[in-house]
Structure formats: structure tokens, C-alpha cells
N, C-alpha and C positions, 0 to 999 in steps of 0.2 A: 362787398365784404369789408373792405377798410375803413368805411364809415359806419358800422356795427358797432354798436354801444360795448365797449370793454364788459361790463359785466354779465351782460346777455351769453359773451360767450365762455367764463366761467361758470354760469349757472351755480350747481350746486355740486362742481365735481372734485370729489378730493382729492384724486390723482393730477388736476391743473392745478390747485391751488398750493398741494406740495411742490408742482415743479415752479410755478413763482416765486417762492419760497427758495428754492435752491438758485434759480437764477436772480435772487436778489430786487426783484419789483419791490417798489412801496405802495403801499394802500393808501386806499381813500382817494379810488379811480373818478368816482363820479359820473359825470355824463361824457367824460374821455370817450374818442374811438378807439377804437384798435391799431389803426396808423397810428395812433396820438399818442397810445401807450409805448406800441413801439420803439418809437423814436424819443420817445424819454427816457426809455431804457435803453437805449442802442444796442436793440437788436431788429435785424429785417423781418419782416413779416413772412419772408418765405422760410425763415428758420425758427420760429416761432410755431407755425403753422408744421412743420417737421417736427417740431421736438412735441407741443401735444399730442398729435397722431403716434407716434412712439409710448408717450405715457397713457394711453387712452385702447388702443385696437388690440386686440388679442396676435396679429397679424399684421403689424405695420408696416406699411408700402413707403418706401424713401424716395423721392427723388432725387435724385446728387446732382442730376445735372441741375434745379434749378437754385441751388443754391452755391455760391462763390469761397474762393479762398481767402475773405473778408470776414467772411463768418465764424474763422476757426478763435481767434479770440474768448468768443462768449462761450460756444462751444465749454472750450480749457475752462474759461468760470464757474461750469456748470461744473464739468467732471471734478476742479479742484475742491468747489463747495459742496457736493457728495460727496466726498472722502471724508471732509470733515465733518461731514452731520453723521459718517457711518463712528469715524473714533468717537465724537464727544456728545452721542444721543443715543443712535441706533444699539450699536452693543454695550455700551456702557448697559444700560436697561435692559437686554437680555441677558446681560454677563451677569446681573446681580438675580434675575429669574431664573439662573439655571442653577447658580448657587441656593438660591432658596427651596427649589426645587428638591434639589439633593440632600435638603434636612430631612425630606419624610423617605427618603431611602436606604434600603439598609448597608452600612459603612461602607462594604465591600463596593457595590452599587454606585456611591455617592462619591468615593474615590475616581471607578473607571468614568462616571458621567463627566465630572469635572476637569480630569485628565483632559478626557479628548474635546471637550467643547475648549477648554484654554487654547491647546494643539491648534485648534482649527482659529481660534481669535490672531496667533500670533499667526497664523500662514496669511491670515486677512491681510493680517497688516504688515507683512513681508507682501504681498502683491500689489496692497497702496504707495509701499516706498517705492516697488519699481516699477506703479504707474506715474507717479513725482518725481524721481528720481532719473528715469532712464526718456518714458515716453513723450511725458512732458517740456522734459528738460530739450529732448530732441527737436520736440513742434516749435518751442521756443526758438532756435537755434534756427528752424527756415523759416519762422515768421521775422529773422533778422538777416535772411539772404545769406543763413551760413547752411552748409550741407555736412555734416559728420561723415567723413569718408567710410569708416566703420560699420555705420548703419542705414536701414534702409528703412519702410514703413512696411517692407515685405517679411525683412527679419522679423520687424517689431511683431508683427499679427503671428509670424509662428511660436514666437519666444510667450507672447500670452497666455498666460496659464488661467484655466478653469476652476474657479471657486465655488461653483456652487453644488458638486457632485458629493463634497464632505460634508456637508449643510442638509442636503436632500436626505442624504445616512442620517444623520443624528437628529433629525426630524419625523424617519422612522422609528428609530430607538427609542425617541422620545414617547412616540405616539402608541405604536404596538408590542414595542419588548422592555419595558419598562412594565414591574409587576404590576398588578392592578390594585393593591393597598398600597402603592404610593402616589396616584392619583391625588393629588391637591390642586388648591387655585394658580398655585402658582406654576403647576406644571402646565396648564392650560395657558397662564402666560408666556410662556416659553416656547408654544407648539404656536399661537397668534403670532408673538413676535417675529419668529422663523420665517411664518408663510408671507408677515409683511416685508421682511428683509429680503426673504426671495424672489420678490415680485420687485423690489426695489434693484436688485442686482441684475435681472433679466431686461429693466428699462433701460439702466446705466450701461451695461454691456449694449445694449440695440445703439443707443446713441456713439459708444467708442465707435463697434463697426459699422455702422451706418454708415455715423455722419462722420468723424472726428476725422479716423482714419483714412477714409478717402479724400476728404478736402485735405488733409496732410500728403498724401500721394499725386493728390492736382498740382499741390504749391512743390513739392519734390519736382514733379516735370515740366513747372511753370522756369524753376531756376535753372534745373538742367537746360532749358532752351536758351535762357537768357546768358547764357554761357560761364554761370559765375562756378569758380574751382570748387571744389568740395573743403572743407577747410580739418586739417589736423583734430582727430575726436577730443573731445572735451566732457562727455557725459562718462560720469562715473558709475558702473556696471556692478550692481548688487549682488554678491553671491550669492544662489539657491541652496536651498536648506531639502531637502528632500523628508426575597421568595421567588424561584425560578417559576417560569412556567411551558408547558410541554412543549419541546423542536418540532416544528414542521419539515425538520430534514430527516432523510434516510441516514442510516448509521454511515454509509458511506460517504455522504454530501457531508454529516460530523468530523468526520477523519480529515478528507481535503480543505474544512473552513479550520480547522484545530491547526495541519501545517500551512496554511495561508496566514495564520496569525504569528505562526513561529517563524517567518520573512522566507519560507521554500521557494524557490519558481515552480514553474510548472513541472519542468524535469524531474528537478528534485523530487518532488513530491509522486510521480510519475515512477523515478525508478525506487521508491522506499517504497509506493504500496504495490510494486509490481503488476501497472498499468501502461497505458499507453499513453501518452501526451494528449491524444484526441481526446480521450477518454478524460482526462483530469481540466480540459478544455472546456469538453460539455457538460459535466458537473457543476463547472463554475459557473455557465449560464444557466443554469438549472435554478442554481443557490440563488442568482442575483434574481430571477424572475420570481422566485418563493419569497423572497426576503426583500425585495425592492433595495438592496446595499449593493453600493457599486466597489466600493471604494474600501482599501486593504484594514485602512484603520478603522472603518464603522464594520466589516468581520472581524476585526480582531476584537473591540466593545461588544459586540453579538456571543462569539466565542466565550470568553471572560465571565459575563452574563448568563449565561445559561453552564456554567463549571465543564465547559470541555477541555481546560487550561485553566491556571493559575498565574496571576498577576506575575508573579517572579519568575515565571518561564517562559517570560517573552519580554523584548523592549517593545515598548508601547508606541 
């Protein structure tokens, strides 16, 4: 396999030629092998070989054991130079499709559209600073034999937050509740763009937990052995920000989506319609299984949308 012609095994796949792309190769491989590339790029071929089966398998199988805590380096290049293709390509060009978008909508409409897709661009990138800020900055610190007494790579995987459930919402919104005389080209770019960002965020995410993560967890127990002190935290810790067309929901499922948008819990809302908590429990899975929206903010865009509330009676 090492002496295989580099571009034999690129072929014609777009998903390896974006992650070269992101791992920074130059072109104009030639009759190069694949060691050959490798090693001009410095990276191993066992993590090479892991990271296309990541951007490539519906289902990708990681090895960790054969790959080292040497590897974590390119690893960080990759994930730093996806962050930055996500600020100054990815959304830039859906940011400006979903405003365009929002011209053939009616105001009401083109206000709550833009609202929450903004909403969701700024939480992006509150969870890029504290993968730059926090994660990074940490792997950094034991690729120099320092350990953050503070953190762990155990915290780090819980503190992780999920971005792609507000993304999934407003790619239904886009797709099914969004009237049908606003239907332009542009909305079609915006539902394209989603599904490529999506599929882009689910490789990025396989690669943190896969690879990133655990070769950071090796090199945590590689220092732990070698007996080096944990050293005074130094990573600086981001604060968290926390024409209609006819309802598929019962009048009841209306009422519980109407105070889910007005920020009730389950109680609340539980002892206002004089129900049971179970009862305003299974509703909600009721809703999200009818509505494919998980997420508080894409019921409350739903809500607003179809006039079960008004924009001024609820913070958004």
C-alpha cells in the first residue's frame, strides 16, 4: 500500500481532496507514493489512513491503538484549519444565503429566520473559541510536558457542547415550515449549504473524539507516569452564554410548544395546564417526532411561525 501511486488513491473523491485541503498538502503529486506524500507532509500514514476513513465511511472504525501521541500535532492543524475554513468560507456563504433567502419572506418571517440562524452563528463561534481557547490551548500545554492541574481530557469531553441539534432545527424550518411562496434559489442554497456543513461538522466532531481526544488522554497518562507535577492552570475558561401553513399538532401539543417558547419547564407548564409532568414529557416527544425540532429555540421559530405567539412575548 505505501508504494501506491498518491493519486490512485485520491481518485475522484471529494471528501479526500477537501481533507487535503484542510491538512494543507500541495499539489502536483505526480508519480509520488503515498509514503512519499506522507512524509513530505509530515504526517504517518497510519493517521492519514484514519483520518480518510473518517471523512469517507458512513461508520468509521478508528484504531487508536495504532496510532501515537506524535500524531497529535497535525491532528490540532487539522482541527485549527477547520475552524478557520468554517469562519472565513463555510458560513460566511451560508450567512449571506440565508439573508437572501429572507428577501422573498414575509418581514415577520425574515426577521424570526435571521434572528435564529445569527443566534446559532454566534453559539458556532462561542464553541470554536472554546475549542481554541480551552481544548487546544490545553493539548498544547501536554505537548510541552505541562498538565493543567484544573483540567482533564475527561472534563474536556463532558464540557463539549453539541452543535449540530440547532443546525438540524433550522434546516427543518428551512425545508418544511417555511411557507411555500418563499421558495427561491436561494433557499435551496441554504438547505445545500446546511446539509454540507452538516456532514462537515459530523467528520470534524469523529476526528475530536476519535482521534484528538484520546491521543490527548495517552499523552495525559504518558506524563502522569513519567512523574512530571501538574503545573498551575494557565488556560483561560470562556464563559457559556446559554403566509402560515396548517399545524400538524393537536391543540394540545399548540398550548405546550406556545409555553416552551415562553422559557416554562416542564412543571410550569405542567401545573398551568393542569397536567402531569409525564403528560407534558410525552407531548414533547410527541412534538419533536412530528416536527423533527429538538431544540427550544427552533419551537420557539416554529411557534412565532405558524402565530401561536408573538415576537414581543417571548425573548428569543
Amino acid at each position: 500500500m505505501t508504494n501506491w501511486k498518491f493519486r490512485r488513491v485520491i481518485g475522484n473523491d471529494l471528501k479526500i481532496v477537501s481533507l487535503m485541503q484542510l491538512l494543507g498538502f500541495k499539489l502536483g503529486f505526480g508519480d509520488m507514493s503515498l509514503d512519499e506524500v506522507c512524509r513530505q507532509n509530515g504526517i504517518s500514514l497510519e493517521l492519514l489512513t484514519t483520518l480518510c476513513e473518517i471523512y469517507t465511511a458512513d461508520s468509521p472504525q478508528v484504531d487508536i491503538e495504532a496510532l501515537k501521541t506524535s500524531d497529535i500535532p497535525v491532528v490540532m492543524r487539522f482541527v485549527r484549519s477547520t475552524h478557520k475554513h468554517y469562519l472565513e468560507n463555510s458560513f460566511v456563504t451560508l450567512h449571506d444565503n440565508v439573508h437572501r433567502m429572507a428577501d422573498f419572506c414575509s418581514a415577520e418571517n425574515a426577521a424570526i429566520v435571521n434572528r435564529f440562524f445569527d443566534e446559532y452563528d454566534a453559539e458556532m463561534k462561542r464553541h470554536i473559541n472554546f475549542e481554541d481557547n480551552v481544548v487546544l490551548k490545553y493539548i498544547d500545554g501536554l505537548l510541552r510536558g505541562e498538565k493543567d492541574s484544573l483540567l482533564s481530557v475527561g472534563m474536556i469531553t463532558e464540557m463539549h457542547s453539541n452543535v449540530e441539534e440547532k443546525l438540524e432545527d433550522f434546516k427543518n424550518i428551512v425545508m418544511n415550515y417555511l411557507p411555500a411562496e418563499s421558495t427561491s434559489d436561494a433557499r435551496y442554497e441554504v438547505l445545500i449549504g446546511i446539509l454540507n456543513i452538516e456532514d462537515a461538522i459530523k467528520r470534524h466532531t469523529a476526528v475530536e473524539e476519535k482521534v484528538l481526544l484520546p491521543l490527548a488522554e495517552k499523552l495525559e497518562q504518558e506524563i502522569a507516569e513519567d512523574g512530571l507535577a501538574p503545573k498551575t492552570t494557565s488556560v483561560e475558561r470562556p464563559q457559556t452564554d446559554e403566509g402560515r401553513q396548517e399545524s400538524i399538532l393537536s391543540d394540545r401539543e399548540k398550548e405546550i410548544v406556545t409555553e416552551v417558547a415562553k422559557g416554562l419547564t416542564n412543571k410550569e407548564i405542567a401545573d398551568k395546564l393542569c397536567i402531569s409532568v409525564f403528560t407534558v414529557t410525552t407531548h414533547r416527544k410527541n412534538i419533536t417526532q412530528k416536527l423533527g425540532i429538538k431544540t427550544i429555540a427552533g419551537l420557539t421559530v416554529y411557534a412565532l411561525m405558524n402565530g401561536f405567539l408573538r415576537q414581543e412575548d417571548i425573548e428569543l
